[in-house]
C-alpha positions as CSV (number, residue, x, y, z in Angstrom):
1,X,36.9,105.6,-21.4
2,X,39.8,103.9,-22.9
3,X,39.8,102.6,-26.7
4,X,41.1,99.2,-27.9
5,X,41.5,99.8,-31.7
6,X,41.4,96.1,-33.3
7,X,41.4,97.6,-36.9
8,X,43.7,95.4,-39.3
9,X,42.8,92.2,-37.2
10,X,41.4,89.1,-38.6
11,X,38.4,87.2,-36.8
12,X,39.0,85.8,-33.8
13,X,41.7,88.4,-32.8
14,X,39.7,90.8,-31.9
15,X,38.0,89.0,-29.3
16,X,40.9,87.6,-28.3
17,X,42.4,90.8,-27.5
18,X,39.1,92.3,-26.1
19,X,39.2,89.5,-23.5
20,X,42.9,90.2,-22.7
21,X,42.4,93.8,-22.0
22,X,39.4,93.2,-19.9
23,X,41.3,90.7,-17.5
24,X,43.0,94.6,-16.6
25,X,40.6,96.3,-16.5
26,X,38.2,96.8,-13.2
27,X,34.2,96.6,-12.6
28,X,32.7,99.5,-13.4
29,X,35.2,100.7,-16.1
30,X,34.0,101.3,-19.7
31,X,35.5,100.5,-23.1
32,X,35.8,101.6,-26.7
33,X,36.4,98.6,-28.8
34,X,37.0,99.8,-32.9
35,X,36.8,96.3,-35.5
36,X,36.9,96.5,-39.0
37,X,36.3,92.1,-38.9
38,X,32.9,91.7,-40.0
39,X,32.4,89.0,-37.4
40,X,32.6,91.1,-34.9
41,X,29.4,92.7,-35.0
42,X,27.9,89.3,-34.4
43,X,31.3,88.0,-32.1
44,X,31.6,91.0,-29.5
45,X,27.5,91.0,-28.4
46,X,27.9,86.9,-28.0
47,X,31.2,87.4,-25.8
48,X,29.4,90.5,-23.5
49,X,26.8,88.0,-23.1
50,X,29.1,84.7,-22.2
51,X,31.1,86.6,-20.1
52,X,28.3,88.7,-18.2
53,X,29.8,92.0,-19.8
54,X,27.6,94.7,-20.2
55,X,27.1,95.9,-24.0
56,X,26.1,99.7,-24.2
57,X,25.9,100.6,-27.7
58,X,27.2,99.2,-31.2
59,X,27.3,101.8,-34.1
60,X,28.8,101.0,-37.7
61,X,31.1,103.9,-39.4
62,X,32.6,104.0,-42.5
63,X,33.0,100.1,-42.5
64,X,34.2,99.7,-38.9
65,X,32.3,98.6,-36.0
66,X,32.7,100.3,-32.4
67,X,31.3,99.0,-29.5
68,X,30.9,100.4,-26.1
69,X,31.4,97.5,-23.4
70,X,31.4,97.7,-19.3
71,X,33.1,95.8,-17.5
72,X,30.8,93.8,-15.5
73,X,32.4,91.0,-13.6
């Protein structure tokens, strides 16, 4: 499982670079986003769900948020 660390990155570039590394990556494959952006935790589960993406798990740690996406479509 790859990791996309978006630590540092201001609302909505996380997203926007979860969407550009998901154009490369193929169905089936799995992926380790890290956001410290508080939006996330509500912007990631909204773009899994407009996108078909599959969501896995979302923990919080030490005020960062990792999510565990498959790639879906």
């Amino acid at each position: 499982m790859e990791t996309l660390d978006c630590k540092g990155l201001e609302c909505p570039l996380p997203t926007v670079e979860l969407t550009k590394k998901m154009k490369k990556m193929k169905v089936g494959e799995e992926l380790e986003m890290v956001s410290g952006e508080p939006h996330s935790k509500l912007d990631v589960p909204a773009w899994c769900k407009r996108t078909g993406n599959q969501l896995i798990d979302v923990r919080e740690e030490e005020g960062n948020f990792y999510f565990h996406i498959r790639k879906v479509r």
